[in-house]
C-alpha positions as CSV (number, residue, x, y, z in Angstrom):
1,X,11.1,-4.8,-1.2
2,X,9.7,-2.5,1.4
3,X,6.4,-2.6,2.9
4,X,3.6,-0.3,4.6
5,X,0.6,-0.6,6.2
6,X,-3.1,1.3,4.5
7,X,-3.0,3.4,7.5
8,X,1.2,4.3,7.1
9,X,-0.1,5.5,3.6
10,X,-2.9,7.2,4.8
11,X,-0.8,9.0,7.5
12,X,2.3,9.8,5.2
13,X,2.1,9.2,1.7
14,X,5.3,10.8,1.3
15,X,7.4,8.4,2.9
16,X,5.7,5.7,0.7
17,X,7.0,7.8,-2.3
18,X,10.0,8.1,-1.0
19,X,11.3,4.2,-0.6
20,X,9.3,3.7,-3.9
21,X,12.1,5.9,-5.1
22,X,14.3,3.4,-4.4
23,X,12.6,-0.3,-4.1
24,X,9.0,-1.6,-4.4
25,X,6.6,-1.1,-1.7
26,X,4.1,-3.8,-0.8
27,X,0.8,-1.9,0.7
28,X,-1.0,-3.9,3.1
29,X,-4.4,-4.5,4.5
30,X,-5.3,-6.1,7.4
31,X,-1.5,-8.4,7.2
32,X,-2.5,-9.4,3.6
33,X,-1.0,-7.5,0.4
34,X,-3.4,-5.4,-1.3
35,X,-1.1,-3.5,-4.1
36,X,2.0,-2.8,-5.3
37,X,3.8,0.8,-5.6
38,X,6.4,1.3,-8.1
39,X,8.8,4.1,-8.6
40,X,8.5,4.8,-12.3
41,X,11.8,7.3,-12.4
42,X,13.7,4.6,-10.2
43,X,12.8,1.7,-12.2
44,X,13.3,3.7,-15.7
45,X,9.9,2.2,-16.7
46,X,8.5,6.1,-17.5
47,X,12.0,6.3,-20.1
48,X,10.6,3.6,-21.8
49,X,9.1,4.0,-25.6
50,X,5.6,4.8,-25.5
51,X,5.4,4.8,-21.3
52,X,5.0,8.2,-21.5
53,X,2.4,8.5,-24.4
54,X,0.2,6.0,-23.3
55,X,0.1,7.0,-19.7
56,X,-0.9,10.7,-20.7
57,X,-3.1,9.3,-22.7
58,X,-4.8,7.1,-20.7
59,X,-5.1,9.7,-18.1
60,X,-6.8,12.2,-20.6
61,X,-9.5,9.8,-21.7
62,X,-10.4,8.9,-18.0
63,X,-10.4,12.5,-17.2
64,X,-8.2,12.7,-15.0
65,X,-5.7,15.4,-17.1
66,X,-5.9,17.9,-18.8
67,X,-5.4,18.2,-22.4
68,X,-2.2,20.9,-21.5
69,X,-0.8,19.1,-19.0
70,X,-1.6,15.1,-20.4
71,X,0.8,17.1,-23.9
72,X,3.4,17.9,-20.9
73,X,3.3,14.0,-19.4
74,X,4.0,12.7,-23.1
75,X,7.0,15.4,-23.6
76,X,5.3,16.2,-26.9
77,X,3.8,19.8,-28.3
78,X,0.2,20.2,-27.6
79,X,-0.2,19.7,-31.3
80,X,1.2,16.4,-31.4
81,X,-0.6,15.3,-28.6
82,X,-4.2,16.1,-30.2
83,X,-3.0,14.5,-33.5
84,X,-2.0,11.6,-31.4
85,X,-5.1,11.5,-29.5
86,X,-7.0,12.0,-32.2
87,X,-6.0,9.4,-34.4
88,X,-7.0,7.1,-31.9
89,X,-10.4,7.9,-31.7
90,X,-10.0,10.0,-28.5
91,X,-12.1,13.1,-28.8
92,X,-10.4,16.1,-27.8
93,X,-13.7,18.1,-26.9
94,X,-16.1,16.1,-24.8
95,X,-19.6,18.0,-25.0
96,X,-22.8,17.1,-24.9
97,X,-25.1,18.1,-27.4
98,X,-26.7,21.0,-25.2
99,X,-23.2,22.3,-24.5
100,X,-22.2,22.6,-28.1
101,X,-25.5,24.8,-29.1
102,X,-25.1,26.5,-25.8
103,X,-21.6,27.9,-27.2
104,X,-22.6,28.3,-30.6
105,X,-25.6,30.3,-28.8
106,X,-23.0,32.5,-27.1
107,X,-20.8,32.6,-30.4
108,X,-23.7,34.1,-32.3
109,X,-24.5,36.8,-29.8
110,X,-21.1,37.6,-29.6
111,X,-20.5,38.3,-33.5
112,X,-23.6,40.2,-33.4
113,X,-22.3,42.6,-30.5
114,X,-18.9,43.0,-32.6
């Protein structure tokens, strides 16, 4: 196991990255452990059934993917991905109300300017 210090990550990420390549890395705060950084290539865990689903799925609920790129993460087809999704209750669209009459606003000026 390897270690670094919050301000070794905060100065070069990268290096952290790189020994999590090979080894866990203990962060620490202040001389106490605060986290733990795994490699997911190094450690196969991302190989492993469902790891890549369920991470690109968490990350799409929370927002923080895309729906393209969360598709890409699973290794599926965007297709499969929204089915996925969708079957558990994740909504692929996430508008409000406004939004949704705001585009169906648009929608219906457009068709009447074609």
């Amino acid at each position: 196991m390897k270690t670094v210090n919050v301000s070794g990550l905060k100065n070069n990420p990268s290096e952290a990255l790189r020994m999590a390549n090979t080894d866990l890395v203990l962060i620490m705060n202040r001389n106490e452990p605060d986290a733990l950084m795994v490699g997911l290539k190094s450690s196969n865990i991302i190989d492993m059934p469902g790891v890549r689903k369920a991470l690109a799925t968490a990350l799409f609920k929370d927002g923080d993917l895309s729906l393209a790129r969360a598709a890409k993460l699973a290794d599926v087809p965007l297709a499969s991905f929204i089915s996925h999704i969708s079957r558990l209750g994740v909504p692929v669209i996430n508008q409000t109300e406004v939004d949704v009459k705001q585009d169906l606003d648009t929608l219906d000026q457009w068709l009447k300017e074609a």
